[in-house]
N, C-alpha and C positions, 0 to 999 in steps of 0.2 A: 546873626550874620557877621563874617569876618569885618573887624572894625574900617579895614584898607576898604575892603571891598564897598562899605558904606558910605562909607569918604567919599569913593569916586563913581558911586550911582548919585549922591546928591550935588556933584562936581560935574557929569558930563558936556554941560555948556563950556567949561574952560576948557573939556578934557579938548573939544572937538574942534573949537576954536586956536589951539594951540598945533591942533593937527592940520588945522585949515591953512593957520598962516606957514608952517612949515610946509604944506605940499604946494601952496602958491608962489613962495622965495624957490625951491626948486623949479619949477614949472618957468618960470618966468628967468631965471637964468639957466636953462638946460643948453645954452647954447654956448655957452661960457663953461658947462660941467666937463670934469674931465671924462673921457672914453674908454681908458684904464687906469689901474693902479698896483703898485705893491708894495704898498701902506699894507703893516699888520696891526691892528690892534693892539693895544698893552696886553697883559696876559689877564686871563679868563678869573672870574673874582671865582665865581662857583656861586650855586644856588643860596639864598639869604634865610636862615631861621624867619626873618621878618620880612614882610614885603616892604616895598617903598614906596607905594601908590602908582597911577598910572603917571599922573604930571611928572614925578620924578624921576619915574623910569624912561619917559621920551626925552628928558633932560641928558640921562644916562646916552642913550641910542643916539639922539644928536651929538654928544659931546666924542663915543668913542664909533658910529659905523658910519653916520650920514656921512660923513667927509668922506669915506673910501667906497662908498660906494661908487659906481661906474654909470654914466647917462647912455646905458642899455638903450631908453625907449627916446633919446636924442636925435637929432638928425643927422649927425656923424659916426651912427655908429652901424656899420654895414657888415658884419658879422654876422653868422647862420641864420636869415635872413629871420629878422626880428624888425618886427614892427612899430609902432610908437602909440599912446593912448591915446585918442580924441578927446576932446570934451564930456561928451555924452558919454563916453564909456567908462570915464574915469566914474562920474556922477553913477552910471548904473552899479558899478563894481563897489561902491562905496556902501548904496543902497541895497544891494546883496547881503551884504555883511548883519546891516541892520537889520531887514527883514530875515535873516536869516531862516529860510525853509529848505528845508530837506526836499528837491523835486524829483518824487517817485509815484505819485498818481495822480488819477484823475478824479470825478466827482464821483462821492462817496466814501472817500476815504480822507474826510475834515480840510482837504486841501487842494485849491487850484493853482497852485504853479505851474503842475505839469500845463496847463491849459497854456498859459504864459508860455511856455515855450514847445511847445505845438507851432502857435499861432507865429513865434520866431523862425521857427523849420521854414515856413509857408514862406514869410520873407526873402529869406535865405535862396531857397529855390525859386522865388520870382527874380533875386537879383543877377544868381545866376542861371537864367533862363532852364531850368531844370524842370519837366514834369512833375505832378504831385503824386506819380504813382511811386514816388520815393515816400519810404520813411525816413526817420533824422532824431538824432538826438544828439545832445549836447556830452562829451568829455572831456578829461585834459590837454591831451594834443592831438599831434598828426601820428605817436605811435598807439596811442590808444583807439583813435581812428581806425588805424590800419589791424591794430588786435580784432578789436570788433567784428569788422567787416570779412577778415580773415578766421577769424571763430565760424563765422557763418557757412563761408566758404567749405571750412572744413567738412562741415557737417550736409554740406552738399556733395560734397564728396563723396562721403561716406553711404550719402543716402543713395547714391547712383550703386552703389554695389548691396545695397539693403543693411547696412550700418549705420546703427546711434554712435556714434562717436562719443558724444557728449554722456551719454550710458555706459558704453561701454567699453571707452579709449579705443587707439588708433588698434587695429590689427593687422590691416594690409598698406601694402607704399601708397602715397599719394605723388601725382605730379606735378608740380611746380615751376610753369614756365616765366621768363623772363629776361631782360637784358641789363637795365640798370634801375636795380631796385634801389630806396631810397635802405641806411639801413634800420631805420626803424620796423620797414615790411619783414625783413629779413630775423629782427631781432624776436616782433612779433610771432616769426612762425617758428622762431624755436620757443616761446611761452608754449605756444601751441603743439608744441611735441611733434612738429615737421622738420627733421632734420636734413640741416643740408644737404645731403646725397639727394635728397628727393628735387632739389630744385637744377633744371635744365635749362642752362646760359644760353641765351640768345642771340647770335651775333648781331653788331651796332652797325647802322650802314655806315658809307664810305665816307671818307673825309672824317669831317670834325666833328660827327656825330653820336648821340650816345640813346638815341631812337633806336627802335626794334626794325630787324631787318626782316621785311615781312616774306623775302623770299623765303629766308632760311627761318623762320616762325614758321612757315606751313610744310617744310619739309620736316619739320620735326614735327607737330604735329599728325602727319603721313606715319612717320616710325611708332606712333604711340599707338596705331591700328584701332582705333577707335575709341580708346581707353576715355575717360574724363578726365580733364585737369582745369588747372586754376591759372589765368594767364594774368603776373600782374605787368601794368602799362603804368607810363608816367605821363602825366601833364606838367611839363616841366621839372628836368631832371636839376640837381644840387648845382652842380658845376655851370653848366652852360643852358639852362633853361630850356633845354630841348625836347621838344612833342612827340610821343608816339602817333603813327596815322591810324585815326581812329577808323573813320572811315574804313580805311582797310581792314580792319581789325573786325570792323562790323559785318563786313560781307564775310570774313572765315567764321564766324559767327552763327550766319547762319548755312554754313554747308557741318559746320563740324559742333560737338557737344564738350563746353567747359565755362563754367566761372569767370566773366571779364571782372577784374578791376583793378579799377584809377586808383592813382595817389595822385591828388591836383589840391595838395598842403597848399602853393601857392599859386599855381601855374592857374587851376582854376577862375581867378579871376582876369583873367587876359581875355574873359569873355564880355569887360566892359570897353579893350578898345575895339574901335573900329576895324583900329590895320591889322590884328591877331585874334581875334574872334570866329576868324576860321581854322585855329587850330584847334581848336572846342567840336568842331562837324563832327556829329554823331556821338557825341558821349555820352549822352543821355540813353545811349541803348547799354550801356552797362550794368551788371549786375551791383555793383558797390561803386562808391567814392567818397574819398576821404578830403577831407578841408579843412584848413586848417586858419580856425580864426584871428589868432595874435598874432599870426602874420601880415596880410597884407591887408586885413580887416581893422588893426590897429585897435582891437582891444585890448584891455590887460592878459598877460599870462594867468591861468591855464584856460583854455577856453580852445574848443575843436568842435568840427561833427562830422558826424559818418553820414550816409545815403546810402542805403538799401532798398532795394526793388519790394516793395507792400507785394509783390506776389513769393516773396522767401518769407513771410513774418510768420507760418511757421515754424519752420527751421529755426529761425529767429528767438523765438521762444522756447522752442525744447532748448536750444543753445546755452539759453540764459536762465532759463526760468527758476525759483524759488519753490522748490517741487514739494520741499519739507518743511514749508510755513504755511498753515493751515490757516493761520490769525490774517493772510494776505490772499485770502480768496483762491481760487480757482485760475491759475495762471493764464489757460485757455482761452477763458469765459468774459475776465474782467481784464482791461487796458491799467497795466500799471509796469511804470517804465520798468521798477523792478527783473523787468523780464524780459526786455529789450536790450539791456548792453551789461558790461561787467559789474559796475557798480551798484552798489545797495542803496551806498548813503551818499547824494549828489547836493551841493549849494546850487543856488540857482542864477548856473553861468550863460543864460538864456539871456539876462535881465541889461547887461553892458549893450549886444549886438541888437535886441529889442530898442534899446536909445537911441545907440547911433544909430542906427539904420533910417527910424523916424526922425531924427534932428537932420541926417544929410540927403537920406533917399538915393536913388540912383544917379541922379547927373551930380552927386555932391562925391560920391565914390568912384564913377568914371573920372571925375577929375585930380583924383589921387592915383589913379592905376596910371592913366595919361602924362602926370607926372614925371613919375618913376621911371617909368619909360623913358620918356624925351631926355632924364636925366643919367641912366645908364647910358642912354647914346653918343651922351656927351663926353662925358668918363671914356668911353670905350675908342670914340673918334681920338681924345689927348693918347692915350695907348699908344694906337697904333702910328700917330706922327711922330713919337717920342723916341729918339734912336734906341736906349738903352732899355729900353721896356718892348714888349710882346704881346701881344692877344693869343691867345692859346684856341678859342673857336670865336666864329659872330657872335655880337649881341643881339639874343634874339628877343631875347623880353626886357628881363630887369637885374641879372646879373651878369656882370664882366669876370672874366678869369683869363690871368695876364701872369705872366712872370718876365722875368729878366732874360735879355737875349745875352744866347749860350749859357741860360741856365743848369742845359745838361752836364753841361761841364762841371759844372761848379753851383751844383746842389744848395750847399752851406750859405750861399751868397744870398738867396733867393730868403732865408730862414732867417737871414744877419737884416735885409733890405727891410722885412715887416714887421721884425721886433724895433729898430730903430722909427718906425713910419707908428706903430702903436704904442710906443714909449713917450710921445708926444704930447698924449693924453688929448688931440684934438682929431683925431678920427680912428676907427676901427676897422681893419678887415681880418679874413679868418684862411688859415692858411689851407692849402690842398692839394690833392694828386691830380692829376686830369692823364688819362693815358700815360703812365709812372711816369710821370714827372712832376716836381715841385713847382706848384704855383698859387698864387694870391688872389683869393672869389671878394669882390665887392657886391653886397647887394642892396638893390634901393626897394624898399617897400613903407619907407616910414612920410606919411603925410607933412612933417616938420619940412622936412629936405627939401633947398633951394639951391639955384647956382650959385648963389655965394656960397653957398657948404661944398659943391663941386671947385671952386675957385679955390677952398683953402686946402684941398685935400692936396690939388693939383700941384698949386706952390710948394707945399710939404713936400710933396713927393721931388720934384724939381731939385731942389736942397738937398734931399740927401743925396740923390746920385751925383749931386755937383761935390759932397762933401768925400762921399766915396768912389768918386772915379779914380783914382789910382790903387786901389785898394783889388 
């Protein structure tokens, strides 16, 4: 064995211990971390003929990244709406590493992980009141989510006209309704060799909205004359958190033939409060949804899962399946995730939201969504009493998008306000379009975040317009 490599299998008590106390010195000042940086490292040494063991390579990482890195998973940092790690998840995701299993089957094949996160799916769907006639599995995010679920789709499609897609590629158009896809759906269904032209825009109802107009969804649905398509909806769009009606959705549903599915990355869970939990009415008659865990779930990155109707599995399976590994069974016959979503080779990202879930349980995560909430509303209340600041639509869940009044005017201003408010290095937001115009999305999904973090944003922001009012 390599001598290093020896060194530090009979060393991992220090190794782990060294890594303990640096992940508790962060943890325990993350509130104090900066939000950004443009620190660059010294220049790059290049690879070493010799190794230096592990102790002196974290020596190396703390001496030349730990300081630039950015408190991402902070409670100041409201940027594409990223969430923060719990306890228990951190402990899961640590635990992953060291067990380290490949989760790609069930029993019979030397190994139950998959079982492990089965029994997470079940979870999952208890917490967001989901039937179990969904399947689930675990990915990277909300765009691998939305591949998956839109692989599926595809080959639904295809089968309505008697085409394997997944045999035999795309041959004829597909339809692609929708209004404001996130764009990871979008990006997914060009993997998917669905080119734009196929996708037909849906107009956003009136006002400040970015919801499907369901008049004008069924009058396009009318022109398709009965054709099959794929209608994707949002549970809370990027910008303004805004709900497709599903309900509505659910009754064209059953008069006409197409593919529903959700993207509810975060919006989905609005089904632990009280006051928005009727924006969720009827999603569960969907064909797919996607949700996305490191978001408002607060585990670490990468961590997502799809929901699939167990009556497409399948679809499911021709989609995915491993047709030309013989050593992995019978794709059909035997359950092995393998053959359920894109990936071959999966760690086992079940094992973080299996923690938290049992360390917080449902009234431990209702009171993180109820949170978030109460705390965008407060943010969005300073907004709109502020002369020189805007609300661009309501707060309806957990993101505020606001820019500067008379921003039209004067674009640059809006671009100058947020690099100066994230040059700070004590809070984060991320900039955007909302109906072409420039403006600034704060979003709350991280369990950290108190009013005092809404109180220092606020004074921040105070300051600099007082700094640039004549400007």
């Amino acid at each position: 064995m390599n001598k290093q490599l020896s060194n530090d299998l009979s060393s991992m008590e220090a190794i782990l211990e060294q890594v303990t106390q640096h992940g508790l010195e962060y943890l325990q000042n993350i509130h104090a971390h900066s939000t950004s940086t443009e620190a660059v490292p010294e220049v790059f040494e290049g690879l070493q003929q010799e190794g230096i063991g592990a102790i002196e390579a974290l020596k190396r990482f703390n001496a030349r990244w730990a300081p630039v890195l950015v408190a991402a998973s902070g409670p100041r940092y409201w940027g594409f709406v990223t969430g923060g790690t719990t306890p228990a998840a951190i402990a899961g995701d640590w635990l992953t590493t060291v067990y380290d299993q490949n989760t790609q089957a069930a029993k019979g094949y030397g190994d139950i992980s998959a079982a492990l996160e089965l029994e997470t799916i079940r979870l999952l769907l208890a917490l967001l009141e989901l039937p179990e006639n969904f399947l689930g599995g675990f990915v990277t995010g909300a765009t691998m989510s939305n591949f998956t679920c839109l692989a599926v789709a595809r080959q639904w499609l295809g089968s309505q006209a008697g085409l394997n897609i997944a045999r035999d590629g795309i041959s004829d158009e597909l339809n692609i309704l929708t209004a404001t896809p996130h764009s990871s759906s979008i990006k997914s269904l060009a993997l998917l060799g669905i080119g734009s032209a196929n996708i037909l825009s849906i107009k956003t109802g009136d006002g400040n909205r970015e919801s499907i107009d369901i008049s004008d969804l069924e009058n396009r649905i009318r022109q398709l004359n009965g054709q099959p398509f794929l209608l994707i909806s949002s549970a809370g769009t990027v910008n303004t958190a805004d709900f497709d009606d599903f309900p509505a959705i659910a009754a064209l549903k059953n008069r006409y033939h197409f593919w529903w599915h959700i993207d509810a990355a975060f919006g989905g869970f609005a089904i632990l409060s009280d006051r928005h939990r009727h924006l969720l009415k009827g999603w569960e008659q969907a064909d797919s949804i996607t949700v996305d865990c490191h978001k408002w779930l607060n585990v670490p990155y990468e961590n997502a899962v799809f929901f699939i109707k167990e009556q497409h599995r399948l679809l499911q399976v021709i989609t995915f399946q491993n047709s030309n590994a013989p050593y992995l069974g019978d794709p059909l016959e035997n359950f092995n995730y393998l053959n359920l979503l894109p990936e071959n080779s999966r760690r086992l990202k079940a094992l973080p939201v299996w923690l938290s879930l049992n360390a917080y349980g449902r009234k431990g995560y209702q009171s993180v969504i109820r949170n978030c909430i109460l705390l965008a509303e407060r943010f969005g209340a300073f907004i709109a009493r502020t002369a020189r600041l805007r609300l661009m639509a309501p707060v309806r869940l957990n993101t505020v998008c606001f820019t500067l009044a008379g921003a039209n005017n004067y674009p640059h201003k809006v671009s100058a306000f947020l690099s100066a408010l994230n040059k700070t290095g004590k809070v984060f937001m991320s900039p955007t379009l909302y109906k072409g115009q420039p403006g600034i999305r704060a979003a709350f999904v991280n369990f950290r975040t108190t009013e005092k973090d809404i109180a220092i944003a606020e004074q921040l922001i105070l300051e600099i317009l007082e700094q640039t009012k004549d400007a």
